[in-house]
py3Dmol code that shows the C-alpha trace and the ligand (Angstrom):
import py3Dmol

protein = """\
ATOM      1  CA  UNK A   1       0.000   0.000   0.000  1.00  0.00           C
ATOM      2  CA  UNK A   2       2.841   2.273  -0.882  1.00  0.00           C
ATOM      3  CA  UNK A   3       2.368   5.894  -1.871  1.00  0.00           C
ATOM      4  CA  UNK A   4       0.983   7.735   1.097  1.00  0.00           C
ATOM      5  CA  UNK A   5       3.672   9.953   1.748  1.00  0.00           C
ATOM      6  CA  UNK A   6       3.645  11.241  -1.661  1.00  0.00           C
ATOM      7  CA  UNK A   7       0.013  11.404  -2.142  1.00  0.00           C
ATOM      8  CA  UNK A   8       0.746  14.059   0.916  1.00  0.00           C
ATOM      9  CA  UNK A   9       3.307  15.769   0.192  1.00  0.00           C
ATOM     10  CA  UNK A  10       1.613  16.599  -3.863  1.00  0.00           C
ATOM     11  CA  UNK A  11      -0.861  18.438  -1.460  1.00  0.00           C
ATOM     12  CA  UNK A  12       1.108  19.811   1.276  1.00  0.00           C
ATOM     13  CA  UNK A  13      -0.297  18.214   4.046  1.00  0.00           C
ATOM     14  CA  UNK A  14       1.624  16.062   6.604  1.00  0.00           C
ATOM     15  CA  UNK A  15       2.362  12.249   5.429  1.00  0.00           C
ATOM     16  CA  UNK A  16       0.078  11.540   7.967  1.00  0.00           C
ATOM     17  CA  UNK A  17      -3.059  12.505   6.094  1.00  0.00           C
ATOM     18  CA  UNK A  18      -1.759  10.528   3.135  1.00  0.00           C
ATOM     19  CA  UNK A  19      -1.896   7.255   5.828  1.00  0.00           C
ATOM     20  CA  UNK A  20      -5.373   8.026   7.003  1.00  0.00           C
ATOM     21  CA  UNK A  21      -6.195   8.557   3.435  1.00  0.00           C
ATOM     22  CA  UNK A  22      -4.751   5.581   2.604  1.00  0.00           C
ATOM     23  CA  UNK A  23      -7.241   3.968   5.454  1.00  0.00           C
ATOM     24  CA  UNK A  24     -10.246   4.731   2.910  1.00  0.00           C
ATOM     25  CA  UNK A  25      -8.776   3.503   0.547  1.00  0.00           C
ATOM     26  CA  UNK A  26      -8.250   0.023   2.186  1.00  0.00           C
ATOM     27  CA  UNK A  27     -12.006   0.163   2.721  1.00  0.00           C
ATOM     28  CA  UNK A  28     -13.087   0.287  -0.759  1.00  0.00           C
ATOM     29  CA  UNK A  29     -10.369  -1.622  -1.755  1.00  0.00           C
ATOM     30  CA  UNK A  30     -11.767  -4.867   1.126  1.00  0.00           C
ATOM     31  CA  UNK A  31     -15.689  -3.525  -0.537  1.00  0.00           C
ATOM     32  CA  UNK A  32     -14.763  -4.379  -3.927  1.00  0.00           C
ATOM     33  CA  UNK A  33     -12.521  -6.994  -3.383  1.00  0.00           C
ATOM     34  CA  UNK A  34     -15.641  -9.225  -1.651  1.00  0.00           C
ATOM     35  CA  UNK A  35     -17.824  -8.101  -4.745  1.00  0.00           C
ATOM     36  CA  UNK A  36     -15.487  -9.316  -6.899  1.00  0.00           C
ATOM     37  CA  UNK A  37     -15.751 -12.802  -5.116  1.00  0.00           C
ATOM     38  CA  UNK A  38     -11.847 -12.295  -3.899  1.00  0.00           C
ATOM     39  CA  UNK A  39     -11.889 -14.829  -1.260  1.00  0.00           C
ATOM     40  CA  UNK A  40      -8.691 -13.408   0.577  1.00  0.00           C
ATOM     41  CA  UNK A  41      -6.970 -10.713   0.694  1.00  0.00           C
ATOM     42  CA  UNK A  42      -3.639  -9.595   2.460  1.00  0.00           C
ATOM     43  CA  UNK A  43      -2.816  -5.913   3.418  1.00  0.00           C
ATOM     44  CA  UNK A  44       0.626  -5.607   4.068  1.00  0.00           C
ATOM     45  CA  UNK A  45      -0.189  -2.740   6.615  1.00  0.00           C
ATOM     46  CA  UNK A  46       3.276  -2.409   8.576  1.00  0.00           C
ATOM     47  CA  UNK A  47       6.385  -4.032   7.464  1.00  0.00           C
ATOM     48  CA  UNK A  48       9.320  -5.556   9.931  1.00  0.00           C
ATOM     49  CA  UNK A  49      11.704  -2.253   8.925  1.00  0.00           C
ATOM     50  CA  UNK A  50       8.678   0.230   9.428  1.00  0.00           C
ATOM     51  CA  UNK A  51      10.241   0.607  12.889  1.00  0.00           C
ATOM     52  CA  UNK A  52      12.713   2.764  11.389  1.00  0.00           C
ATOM     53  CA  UNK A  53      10.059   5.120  10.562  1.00  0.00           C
ATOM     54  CA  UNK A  54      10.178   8.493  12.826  1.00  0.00           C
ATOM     55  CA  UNK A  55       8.666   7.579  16.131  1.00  0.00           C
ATOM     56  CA  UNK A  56       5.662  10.361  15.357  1.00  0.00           C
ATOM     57  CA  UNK A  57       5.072   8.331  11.806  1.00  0.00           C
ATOM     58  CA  UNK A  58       5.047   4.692  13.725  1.00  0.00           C
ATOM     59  CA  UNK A  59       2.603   6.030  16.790  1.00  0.00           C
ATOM     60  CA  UNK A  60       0.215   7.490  14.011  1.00  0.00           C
ATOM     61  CA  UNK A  61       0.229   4.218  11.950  1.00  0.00           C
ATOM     62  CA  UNK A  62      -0.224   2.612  15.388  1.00  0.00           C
ATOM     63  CA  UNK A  63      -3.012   4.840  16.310  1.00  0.00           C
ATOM     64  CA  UNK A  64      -4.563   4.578  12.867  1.00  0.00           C
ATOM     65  CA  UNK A  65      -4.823   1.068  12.989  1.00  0.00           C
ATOM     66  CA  UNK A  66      -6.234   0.849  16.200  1.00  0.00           C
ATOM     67  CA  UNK A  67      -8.775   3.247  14.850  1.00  0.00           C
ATOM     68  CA  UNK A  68      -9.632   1.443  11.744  1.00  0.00           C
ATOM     69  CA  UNK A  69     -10.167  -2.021  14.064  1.00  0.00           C
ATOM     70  CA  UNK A  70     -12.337  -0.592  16.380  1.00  0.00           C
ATOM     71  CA  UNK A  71     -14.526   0.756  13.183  1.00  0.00           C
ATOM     72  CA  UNK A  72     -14.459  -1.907  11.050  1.00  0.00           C
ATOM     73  CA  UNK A  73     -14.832  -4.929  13.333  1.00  0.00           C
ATOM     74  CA  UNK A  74     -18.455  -4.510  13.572  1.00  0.00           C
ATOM     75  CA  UNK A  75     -18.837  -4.491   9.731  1.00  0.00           C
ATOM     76  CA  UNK A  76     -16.457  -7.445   9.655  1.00  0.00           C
ATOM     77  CA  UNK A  77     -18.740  -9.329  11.610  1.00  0.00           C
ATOM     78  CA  UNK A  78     -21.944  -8.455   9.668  1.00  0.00           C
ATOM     79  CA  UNK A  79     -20.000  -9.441   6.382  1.00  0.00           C
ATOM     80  CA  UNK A  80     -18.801 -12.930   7.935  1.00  0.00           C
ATOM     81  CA  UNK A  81     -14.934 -12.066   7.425  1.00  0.00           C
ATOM     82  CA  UNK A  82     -12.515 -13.738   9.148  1.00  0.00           C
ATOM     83  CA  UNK A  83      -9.513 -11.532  10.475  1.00  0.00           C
ATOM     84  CA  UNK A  84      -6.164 -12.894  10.726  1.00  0.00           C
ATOM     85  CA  UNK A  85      -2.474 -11.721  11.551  1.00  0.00           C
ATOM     86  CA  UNK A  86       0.639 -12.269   9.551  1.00  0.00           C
ATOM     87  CA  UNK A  87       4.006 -11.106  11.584  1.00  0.00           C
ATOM     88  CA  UNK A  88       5.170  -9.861  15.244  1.00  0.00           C
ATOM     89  CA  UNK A  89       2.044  -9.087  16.819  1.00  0.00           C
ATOM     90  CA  UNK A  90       3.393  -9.148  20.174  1.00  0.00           C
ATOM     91  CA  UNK A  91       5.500  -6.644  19.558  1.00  0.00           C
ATOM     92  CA  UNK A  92       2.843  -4.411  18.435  1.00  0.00           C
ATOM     93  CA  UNK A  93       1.329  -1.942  21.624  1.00  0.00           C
ATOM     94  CA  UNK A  94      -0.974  -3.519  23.734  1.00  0.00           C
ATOM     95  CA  UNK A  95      -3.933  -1.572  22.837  1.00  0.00           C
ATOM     96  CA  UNK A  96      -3.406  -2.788  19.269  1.00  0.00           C
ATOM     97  CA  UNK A  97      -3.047  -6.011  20.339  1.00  0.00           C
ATOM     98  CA  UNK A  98      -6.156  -5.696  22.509  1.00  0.00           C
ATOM     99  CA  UNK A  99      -8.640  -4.704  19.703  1.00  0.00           C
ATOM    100  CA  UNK A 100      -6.707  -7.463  17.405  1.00  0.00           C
ATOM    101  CA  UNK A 101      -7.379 -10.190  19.611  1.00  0.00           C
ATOM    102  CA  UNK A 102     -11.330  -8.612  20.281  1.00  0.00           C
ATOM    103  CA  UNK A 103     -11.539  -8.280  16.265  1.00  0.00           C
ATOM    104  CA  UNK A 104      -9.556 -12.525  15.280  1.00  0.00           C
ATOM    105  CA  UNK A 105     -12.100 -13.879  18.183  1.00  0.00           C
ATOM    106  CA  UNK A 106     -15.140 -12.170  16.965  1.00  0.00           C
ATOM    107  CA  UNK A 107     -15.045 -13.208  13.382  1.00  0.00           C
ATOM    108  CA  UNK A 108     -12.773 -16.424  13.712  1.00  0.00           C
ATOM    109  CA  UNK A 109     -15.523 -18.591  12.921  1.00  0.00           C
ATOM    110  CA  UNK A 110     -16.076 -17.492   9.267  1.00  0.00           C
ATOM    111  CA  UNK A 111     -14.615 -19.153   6.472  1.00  0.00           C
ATOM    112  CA  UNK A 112     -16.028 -17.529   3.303  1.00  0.00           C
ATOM    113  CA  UNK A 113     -13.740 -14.267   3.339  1.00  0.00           C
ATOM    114  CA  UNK A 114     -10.615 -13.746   5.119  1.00  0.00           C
ATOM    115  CA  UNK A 115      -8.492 -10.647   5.898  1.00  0.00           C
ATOM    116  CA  UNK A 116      -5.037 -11.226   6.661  1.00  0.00           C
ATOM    117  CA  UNK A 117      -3.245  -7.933   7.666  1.00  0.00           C
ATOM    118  CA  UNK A 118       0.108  -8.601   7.538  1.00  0.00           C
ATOM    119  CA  UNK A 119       1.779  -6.465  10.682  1.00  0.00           C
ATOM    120  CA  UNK A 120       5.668  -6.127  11.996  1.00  0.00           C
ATOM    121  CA  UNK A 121       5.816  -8.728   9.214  1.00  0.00           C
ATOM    122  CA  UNK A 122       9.020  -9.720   7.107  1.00  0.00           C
ATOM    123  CA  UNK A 123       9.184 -12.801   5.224  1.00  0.00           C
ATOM    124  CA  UNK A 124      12.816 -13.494   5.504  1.00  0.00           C
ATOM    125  CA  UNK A 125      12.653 -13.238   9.249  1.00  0.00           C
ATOM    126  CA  UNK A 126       9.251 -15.703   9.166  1.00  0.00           C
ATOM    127  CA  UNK A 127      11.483 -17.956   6.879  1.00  0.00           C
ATOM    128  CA  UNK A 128      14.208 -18.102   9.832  1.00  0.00           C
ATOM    129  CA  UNK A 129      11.722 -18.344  12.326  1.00  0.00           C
ATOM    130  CA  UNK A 130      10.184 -21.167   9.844  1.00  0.00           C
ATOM    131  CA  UNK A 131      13.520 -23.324  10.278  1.00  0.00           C
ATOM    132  CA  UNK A 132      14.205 -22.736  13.416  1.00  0.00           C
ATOM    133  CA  UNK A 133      10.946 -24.565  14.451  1.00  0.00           C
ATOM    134  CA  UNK A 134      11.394 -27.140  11.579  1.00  0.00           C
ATOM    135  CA  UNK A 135      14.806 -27.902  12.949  1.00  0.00           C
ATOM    136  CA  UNK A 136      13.817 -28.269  16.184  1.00  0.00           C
ATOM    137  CA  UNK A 137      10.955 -30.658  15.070  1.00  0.00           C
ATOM    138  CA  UNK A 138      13.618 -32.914  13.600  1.00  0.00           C
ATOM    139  CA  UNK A 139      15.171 -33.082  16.490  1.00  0.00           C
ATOM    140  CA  UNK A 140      12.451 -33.988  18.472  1.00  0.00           C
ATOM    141  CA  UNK A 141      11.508 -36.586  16.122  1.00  0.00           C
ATOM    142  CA  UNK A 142       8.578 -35.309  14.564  1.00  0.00           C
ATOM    143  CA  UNK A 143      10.058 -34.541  11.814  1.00  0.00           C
ATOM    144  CA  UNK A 144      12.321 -36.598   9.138  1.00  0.00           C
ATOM    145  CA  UNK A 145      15.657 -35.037   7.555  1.00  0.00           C
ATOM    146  CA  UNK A 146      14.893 -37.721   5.106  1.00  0.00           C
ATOM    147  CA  UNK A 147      11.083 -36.244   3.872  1.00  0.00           C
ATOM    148  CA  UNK A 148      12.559 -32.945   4.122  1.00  0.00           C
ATOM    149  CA  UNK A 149      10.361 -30.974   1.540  1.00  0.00           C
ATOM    150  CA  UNK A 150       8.243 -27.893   0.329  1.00  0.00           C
ATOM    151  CA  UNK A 151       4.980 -29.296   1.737  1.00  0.00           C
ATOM    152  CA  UNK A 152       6.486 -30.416   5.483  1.00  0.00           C
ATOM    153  CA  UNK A 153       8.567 -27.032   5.459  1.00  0.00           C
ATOM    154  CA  UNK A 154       5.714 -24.846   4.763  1.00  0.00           C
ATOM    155  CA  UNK A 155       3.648 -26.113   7.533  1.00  0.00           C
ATOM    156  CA  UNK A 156       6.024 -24.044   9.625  1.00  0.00           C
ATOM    157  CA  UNK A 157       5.438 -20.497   7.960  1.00  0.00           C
ATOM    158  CA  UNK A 158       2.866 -18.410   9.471  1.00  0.00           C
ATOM    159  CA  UNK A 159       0.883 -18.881   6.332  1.00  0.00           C
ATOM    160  CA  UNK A 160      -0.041 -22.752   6.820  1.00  0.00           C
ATOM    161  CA  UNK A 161      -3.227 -22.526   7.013  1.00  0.00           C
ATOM    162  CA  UNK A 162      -3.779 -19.759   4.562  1.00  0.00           C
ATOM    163  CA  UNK A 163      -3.267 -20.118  -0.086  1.00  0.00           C
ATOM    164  CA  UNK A 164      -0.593 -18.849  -1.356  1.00  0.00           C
ATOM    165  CA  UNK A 165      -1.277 -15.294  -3.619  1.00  0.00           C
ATOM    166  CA  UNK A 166      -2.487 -15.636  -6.853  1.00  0.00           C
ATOM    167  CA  UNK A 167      -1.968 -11.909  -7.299  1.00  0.00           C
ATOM    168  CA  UNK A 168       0.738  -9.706  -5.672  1.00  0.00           C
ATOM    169  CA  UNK A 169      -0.478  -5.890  -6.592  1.00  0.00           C
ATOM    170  CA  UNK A 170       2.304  -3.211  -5.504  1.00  0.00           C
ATOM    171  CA  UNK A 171       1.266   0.873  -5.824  1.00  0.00           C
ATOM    172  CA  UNK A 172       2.690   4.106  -6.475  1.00  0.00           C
ATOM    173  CA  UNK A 173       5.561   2.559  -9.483  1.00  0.00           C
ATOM    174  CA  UNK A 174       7.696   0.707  -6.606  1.00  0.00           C
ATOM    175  CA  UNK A 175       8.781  -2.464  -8.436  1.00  0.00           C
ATOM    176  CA  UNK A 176      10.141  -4.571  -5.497  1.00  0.00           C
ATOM    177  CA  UNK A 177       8.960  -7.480  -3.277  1.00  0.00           C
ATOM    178  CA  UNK A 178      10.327  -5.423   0.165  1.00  0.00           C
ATOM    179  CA  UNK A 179      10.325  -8.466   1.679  1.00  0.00           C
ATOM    180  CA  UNK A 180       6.219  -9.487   1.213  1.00  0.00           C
ATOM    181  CA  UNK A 181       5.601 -13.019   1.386  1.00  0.00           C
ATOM    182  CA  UNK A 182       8.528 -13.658  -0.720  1.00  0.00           C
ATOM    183  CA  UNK A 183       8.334 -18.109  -0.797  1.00  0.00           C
ATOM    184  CA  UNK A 184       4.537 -17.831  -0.961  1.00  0.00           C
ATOM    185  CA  UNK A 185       4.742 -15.361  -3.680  1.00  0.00           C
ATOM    186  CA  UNK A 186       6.443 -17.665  -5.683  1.00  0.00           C
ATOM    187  CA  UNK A 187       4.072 -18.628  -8.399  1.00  0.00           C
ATOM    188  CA  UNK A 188       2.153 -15.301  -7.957  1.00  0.00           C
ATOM    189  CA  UNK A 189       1.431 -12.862 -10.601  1.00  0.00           C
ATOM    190  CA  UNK A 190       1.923  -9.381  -9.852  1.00  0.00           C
ATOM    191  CA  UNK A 191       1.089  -5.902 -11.225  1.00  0.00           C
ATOM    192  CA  UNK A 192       2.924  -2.979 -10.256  1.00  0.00           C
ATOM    193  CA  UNK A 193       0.378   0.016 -11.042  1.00  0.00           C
ATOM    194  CA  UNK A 194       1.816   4.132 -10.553  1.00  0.00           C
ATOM    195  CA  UNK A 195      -1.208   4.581  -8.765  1.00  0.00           C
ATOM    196  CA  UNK A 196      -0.406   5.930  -5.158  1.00  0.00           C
ATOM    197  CA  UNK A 197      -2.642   3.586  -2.669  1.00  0.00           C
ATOM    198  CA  UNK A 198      -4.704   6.496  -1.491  1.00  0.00           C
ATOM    199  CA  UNK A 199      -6.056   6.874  -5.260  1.00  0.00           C
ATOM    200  CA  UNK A 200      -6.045   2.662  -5.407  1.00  0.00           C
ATOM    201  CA  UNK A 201      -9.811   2.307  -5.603  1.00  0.00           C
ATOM    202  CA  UNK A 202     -12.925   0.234  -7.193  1.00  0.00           C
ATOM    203  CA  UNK A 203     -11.487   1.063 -10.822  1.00  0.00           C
ATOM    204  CA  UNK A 204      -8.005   0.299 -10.075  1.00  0.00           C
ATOM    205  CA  UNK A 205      -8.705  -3.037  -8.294  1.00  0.00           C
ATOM    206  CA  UNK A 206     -10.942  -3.972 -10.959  1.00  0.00           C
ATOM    207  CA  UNK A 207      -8.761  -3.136 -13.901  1.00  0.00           C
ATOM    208  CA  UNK A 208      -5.808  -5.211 -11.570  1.00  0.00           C
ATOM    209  CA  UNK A 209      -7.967  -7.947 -11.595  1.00  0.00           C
ATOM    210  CA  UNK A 210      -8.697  -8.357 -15.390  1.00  0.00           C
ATOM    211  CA  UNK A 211      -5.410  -7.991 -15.930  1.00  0.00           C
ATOM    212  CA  UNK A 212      -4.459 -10.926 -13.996  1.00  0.00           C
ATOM    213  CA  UNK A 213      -7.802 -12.860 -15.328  1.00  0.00           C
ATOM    214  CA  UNK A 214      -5.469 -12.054 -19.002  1.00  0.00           C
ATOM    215  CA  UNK A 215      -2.583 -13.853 -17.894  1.00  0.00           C
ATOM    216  CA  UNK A 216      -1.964 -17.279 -18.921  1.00  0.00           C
ATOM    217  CA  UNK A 217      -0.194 -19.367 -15.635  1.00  0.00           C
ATOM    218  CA  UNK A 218       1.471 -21.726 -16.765  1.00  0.00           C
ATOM    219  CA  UNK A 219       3.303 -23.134 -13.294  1.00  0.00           C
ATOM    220  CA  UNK A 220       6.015 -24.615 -15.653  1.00  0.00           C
ATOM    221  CA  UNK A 221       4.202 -25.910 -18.102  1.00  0.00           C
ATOM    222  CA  UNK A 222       3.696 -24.958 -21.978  1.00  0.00           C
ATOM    223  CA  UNK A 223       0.955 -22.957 -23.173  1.00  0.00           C
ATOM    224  CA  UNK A 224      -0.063 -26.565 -25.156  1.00  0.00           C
ATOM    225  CA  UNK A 225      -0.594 -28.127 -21.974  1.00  0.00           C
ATOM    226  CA  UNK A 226      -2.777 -25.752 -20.997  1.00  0.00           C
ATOM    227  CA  UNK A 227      -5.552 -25.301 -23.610  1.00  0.00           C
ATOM    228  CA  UNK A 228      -8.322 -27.760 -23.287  1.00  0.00           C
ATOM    229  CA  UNK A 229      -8.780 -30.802 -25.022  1.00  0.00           C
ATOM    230  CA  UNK A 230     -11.379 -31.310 -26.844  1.00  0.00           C
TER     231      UNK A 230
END
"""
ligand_1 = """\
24
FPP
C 3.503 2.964 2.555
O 3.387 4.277 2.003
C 2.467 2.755 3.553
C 2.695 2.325 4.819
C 4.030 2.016 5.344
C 1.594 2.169 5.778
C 0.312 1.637 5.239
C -0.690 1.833 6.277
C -1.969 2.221 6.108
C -2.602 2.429 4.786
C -2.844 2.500 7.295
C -2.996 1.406 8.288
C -3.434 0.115 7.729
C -4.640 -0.459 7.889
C -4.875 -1.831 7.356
C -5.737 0.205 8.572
P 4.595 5.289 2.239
O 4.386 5.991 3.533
O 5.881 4.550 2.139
O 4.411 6.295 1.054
P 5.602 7.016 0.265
O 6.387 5.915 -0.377
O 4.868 7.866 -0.723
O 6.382 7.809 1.263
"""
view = py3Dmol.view(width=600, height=400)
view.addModel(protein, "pdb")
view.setStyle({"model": 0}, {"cartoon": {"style": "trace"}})
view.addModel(ligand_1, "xyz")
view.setStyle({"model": 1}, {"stick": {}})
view.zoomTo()
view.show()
């Protein structure tokens, strides 16, 4: 959701009115996404190395949050959405945490929709966390060295319970990864838009979506594969 900052400064106001811009924009953005019978969706909200942030910019993303949860957990409910967690939540502030946990228990028994905001997250840190665990559940026994593979690995990410992406959509003309699901990403596709997030909306989401709809995946096959027999 990159692009806040900027979509601020083009109007001279502080970055922080690009973030809570950037708050109704995640709104329509979840709206459409359920119309469009997207069954999850992942926000990348605050990244590992968003700490580095000034300390003003992290309490107002903090703050934000918090504000958007208490708002939206009553509509998250009503629309049967499941809310899940991706990354360091315990390292988040406690009243964050608090209207987290309030918001996962209230709607953690739907399974239609899910929204998986992905907070103090980094994949290469879940990846070493990931091992750690797996290597310690070798050692244990529970695991084999010998069956060592994608499938029994990937139990150990945070995502294993949750599909990988199909589609990976960045804002504002940044063309990296910055460290966003990177394993799980592997097969997704992804479309980097100039848009900044705070101008992402129904039209943008929809137009990312029938451009993925266009590509052809092919997961290592050939095109020939692919097409239907008839
Ligand atoms: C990147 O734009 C955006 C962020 C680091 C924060 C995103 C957070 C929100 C939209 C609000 C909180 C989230 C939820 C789910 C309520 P940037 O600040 O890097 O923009 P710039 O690149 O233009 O400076």
């Amino acid at each position: 959701m990159d692009g806040n900052g900027r979509w601020a400064r083009q109007r001279g106001l502080p970055r922080i009115e690009g973030h809570r811009q950037g708050v109704e924009a995640v709104r329509t953005v979840l709206e459409t996404a359920w119309e469009l019978g997207i069954r999850q969706i992942t926000l990348y909200a605050f990244s590992a190395e968003n700490w580095k942030r000034p300390a003003e910019e992290v309490g107002a993303l903090m703050g934000l949050l918090e504000w958007f949860l208490k708002r939206e957990t009553a509509r998250l409910v009503a629309n049967r959405i499941r809310l899940r967690t991706i990354g360091r939540i315990e390292e988040l502030p406690d009243s964050v945490q608090r209207v987290l946990a309030e918001a996962i228990t209230a709607t953690a028994g739907f399974t239609e929709h899910t929204l998986v905001l992905a907070l103090n997250y980094g994949a290469r840190r879940e990846v070493a966390d990931a091992a750690r665990a797996y290597a310690a559940a070798v050692v244990a026994g529970h695991e084999r060295l010998e069956t060592a593979s994608w499938d029994a690995f990937s139990r150990y990410l945070e995502t294993a319970d949750l599909p990988d992406p199909d589609l990976v959509i960045r804002t504002s003309g940044e063309t990296r990864l910055s460290n966003f699901l990177l394993l799980q990403s592997a097969y997704a596709e992804f479309v980097f838009t100039p848009v900044l997030w705070p101008d992402f909306g129904k039209a943008e989401l929809t137009a990312a979506v029938a451009e993925y709809a266009r590509r052809e995946r092919r997961f290592g096959k050939t095109s020939e594969q692919l097409a239907p027999t008839t």
